[in-house]
N, C-alpha and C positions, 0 to 999 in steps of 0.2 A: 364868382358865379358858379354856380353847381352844373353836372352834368345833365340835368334834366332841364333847365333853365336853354343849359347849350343848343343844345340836341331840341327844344323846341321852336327860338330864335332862328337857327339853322333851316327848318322844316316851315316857317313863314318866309323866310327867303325864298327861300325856292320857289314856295307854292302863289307870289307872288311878281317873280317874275315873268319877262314877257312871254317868252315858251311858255310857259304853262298855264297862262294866263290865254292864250293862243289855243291850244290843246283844250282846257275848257272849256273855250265858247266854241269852238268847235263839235265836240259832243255836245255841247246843251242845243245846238243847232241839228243836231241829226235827231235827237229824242223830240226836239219840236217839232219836226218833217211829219214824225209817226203821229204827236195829238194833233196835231192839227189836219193831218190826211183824214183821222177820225170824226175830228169834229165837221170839216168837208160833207165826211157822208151823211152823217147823221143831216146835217141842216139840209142838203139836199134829197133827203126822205121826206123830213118832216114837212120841208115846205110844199112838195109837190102829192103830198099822202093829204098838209091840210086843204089844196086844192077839192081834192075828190073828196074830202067825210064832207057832210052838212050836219050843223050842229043846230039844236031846237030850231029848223026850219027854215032857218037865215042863211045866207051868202057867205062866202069867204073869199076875200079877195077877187071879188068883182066877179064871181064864177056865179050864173043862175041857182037856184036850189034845183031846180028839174033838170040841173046837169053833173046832179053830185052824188052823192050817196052816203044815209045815216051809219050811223055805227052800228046801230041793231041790225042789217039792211047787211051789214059786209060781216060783223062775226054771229050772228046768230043764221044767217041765212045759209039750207042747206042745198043751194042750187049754184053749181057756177058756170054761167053762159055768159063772157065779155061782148062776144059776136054772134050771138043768135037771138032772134029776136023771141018773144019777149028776153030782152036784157036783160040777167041776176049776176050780184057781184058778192054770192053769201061764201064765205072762204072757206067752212068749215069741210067742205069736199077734200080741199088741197092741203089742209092740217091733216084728217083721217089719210089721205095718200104717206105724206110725209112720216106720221109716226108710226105707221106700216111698217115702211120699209126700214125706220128707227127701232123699232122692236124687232124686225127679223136679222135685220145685222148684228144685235146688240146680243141675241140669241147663239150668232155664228161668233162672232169677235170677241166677246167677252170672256168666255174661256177659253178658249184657244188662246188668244192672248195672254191670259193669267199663266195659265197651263205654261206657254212657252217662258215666261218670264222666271217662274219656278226653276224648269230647266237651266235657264242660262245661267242665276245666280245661282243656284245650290248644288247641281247634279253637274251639267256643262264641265269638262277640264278647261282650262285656259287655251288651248291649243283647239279646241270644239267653238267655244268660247269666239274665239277672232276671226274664224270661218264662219259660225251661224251670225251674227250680231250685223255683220258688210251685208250679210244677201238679204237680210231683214231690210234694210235699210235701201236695198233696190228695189226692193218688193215696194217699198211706200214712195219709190221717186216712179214707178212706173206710171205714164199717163192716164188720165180715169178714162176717157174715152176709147182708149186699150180694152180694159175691164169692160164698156157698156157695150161692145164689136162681138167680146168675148163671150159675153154673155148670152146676145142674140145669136149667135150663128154656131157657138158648141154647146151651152152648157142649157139652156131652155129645147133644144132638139136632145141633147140626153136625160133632160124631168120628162120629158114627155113621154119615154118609155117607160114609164113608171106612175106615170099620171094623163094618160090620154086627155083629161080637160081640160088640162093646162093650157093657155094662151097664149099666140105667139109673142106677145107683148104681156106681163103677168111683174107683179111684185115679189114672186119669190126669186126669181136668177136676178133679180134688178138688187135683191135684198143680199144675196149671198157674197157678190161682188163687193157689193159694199162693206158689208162687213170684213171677205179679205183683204179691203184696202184700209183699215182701220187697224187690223193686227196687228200693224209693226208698230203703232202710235200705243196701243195697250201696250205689249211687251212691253219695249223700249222704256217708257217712263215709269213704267211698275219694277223690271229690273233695276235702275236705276234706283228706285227708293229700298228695294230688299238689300242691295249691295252695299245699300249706307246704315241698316242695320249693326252693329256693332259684332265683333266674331266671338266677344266674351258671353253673350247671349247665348251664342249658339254654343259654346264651348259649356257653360251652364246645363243645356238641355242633353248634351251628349253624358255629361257627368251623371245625371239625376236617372242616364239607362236610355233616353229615348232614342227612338231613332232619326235616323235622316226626315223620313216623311212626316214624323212627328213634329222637328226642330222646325223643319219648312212651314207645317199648314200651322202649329199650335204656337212656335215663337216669333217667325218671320214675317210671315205674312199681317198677324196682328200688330208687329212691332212695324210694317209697313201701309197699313191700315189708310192712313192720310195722302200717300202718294198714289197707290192701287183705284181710290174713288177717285181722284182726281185724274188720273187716266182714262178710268171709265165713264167721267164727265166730259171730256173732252174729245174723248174719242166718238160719243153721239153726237156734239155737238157739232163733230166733224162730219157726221153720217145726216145730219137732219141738213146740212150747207151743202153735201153733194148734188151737181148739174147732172152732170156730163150723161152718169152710170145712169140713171132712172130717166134721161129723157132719151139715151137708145133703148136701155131695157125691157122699163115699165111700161111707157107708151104714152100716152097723152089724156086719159077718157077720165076728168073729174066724178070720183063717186064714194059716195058718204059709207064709207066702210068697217068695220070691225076692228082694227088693228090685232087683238087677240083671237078672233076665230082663225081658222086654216082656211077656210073659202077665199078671206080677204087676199090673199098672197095667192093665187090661182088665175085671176083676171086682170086686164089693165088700171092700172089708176095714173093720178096725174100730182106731182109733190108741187110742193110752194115755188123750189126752184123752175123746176120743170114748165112751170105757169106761166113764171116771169119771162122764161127766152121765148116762151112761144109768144109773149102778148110783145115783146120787142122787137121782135124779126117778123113778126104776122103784120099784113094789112090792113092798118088800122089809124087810124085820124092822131094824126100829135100832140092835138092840143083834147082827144077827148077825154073823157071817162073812162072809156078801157084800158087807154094808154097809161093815164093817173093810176090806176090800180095796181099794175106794176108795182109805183112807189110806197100803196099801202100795203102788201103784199112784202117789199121788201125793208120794210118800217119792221111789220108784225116778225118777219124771221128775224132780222135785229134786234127786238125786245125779247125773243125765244132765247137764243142762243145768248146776247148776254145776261139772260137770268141761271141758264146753266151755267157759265163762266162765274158767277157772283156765289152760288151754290156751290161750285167746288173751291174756290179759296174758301169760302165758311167753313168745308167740310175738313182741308188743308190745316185750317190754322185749330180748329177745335181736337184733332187728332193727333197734332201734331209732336212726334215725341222728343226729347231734347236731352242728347246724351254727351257727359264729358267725361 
């Protein structure tokens, strides 16, 4: 019997003994904990989201149509009142709040994060290196509701010296916050992919004359290209999930806003999250329509965020470089 014969009989032993026969189903039992915690939520969206839409008219599960509300009715409508009467449940108020304050973090974190990630892989010595990388990394374990305290009681009293009509409640300190709590999410996994760069690249570009910042933005960063988007899809997707920061910061006042003008970031608005704790913790009927909305409200962030998540593995695997 040959040694490859050996040595693979050997490696079926093993692998079918009761240890590790034991050891397997044991991880294949933790990895089902997580699909299935998913498929949990998801069916408890779906099912309490098909309570509240009516569809051509009809009933859904024994619910009146006069106590439902269409699809054209929840996303094309630009009013949102769950508890004022007349009653509107049009969501698009709480998307425009949401990608507000998506685009203003995305504004603050985006380079600053790249920025630092540059740092730590190329410029950072080793010794810099293991002191910056720890505090980064408390920086993203610090509470968000730290940041939304933060926000209201120092950092929207110091815009306002600088912007007298700024709100005490306003999208821009609710934006800034969040974007600092996203930085270490950019760096970190953008580092992370510069570092796996290969050093004969960069010993390449120092040969050919260039310099450090050359080798950084013209080999590194391109030869990191797949990891860098996929930070920076993840890190909004992180920012469009945040509660805490935008419901001390921002305030609560649903309003169909610019996301690109500077006005929008000046005044209160109200994000998708921010909607759902107020309509969960607010006085409001269990079994009604406002209550239901919630779950379409957190159906629709669920279809947001995993269409980001499904766009950056795209972006992942099409960029992806592959060095031996």
């Amino acid at each position: 019997m040959s040694t490859d014969q050996q040595t693979s009989d050997m490696t079926t032993r093993v692998a079918n003994s009761p240890r590790e026969r034991l050891i397997r189903w044991f991880f294949f039992a933790c990895a089902a904990v997580s699909v299935l915690t998913t498929l949990g939520i998801i069916l408890a969206l779906v099912g309490d989201a098909a309570r509240f839409f009516r569809i051509t008219g009809t009933s859904l599960m024994g619910i009146a149509p006069e106590q439902t509300v269409t699809f054209a009715q929840f996303f094309l409508g630009d009013t949102w009142a769950p508890a004022i009467t007349p009653i509107q449940f049009g969501v698009l108020p709480l998307i425009a709040g949401t990608l507000t304050v998506m685009v203003g973090s995305a504004i603050v974190a985006l380079p600053l994060g790249l920025a630092t990630a540059i740092y730590l892989s190329e410029y950072a010595s080793p010794s810099v290196r293991s002191v910056l990388k720890p505090i980064l990394e408390v920086l993203a374990g610090v509470p968000t509701v730290v940041y939304g305290i933060f926000a209201l009681i120092y950092i929207t009293p110091a815009l306002k010296t600088f912007i007298p009509q700024l709100g005490t409640f306003n999208a821009l300190s609710a934006s800034l916050m969040v974007g600092i709590m996203i930085i270490p999410m950019v760096s970190s996994i953008s580092e992370d992919a510069m570092s796996a760069v290969p050093d004969s690249l960069r010993q390449a570009g120092y040969g050919l004359g260039a310099t450090k910042f050359d080798v950084s933005t013209g080999i590194v960063i391109p030869a990191a290209v797949s990891g860098i988007a996929s930070s920076f899809i993840l890190a909004l997707s992180r920012a469009i999930g945040e509660t805490m920061i935008v419901v001390v910061a921002a305030g609560a006042t649903p309003k169909l806003v610019n996301p690109l003008l500077p006005s929008a970031y000046l005044e209160s608005v109200q994000t998708m999250t921010a909607a759902m704790i107020q309509l969960g913790v607010g006085d409001i009927a269990a079994q009604g329509p406002a209550y239901r909305s919630l779950f379409a409200i957190g159906l629709t962030l669920f279809v947001i965020t995993l269409a980001m998540n499904f766009v950056s593995n795209l972006i992942a695997q099409h960029y992806r470089e592959s060095y031996e």
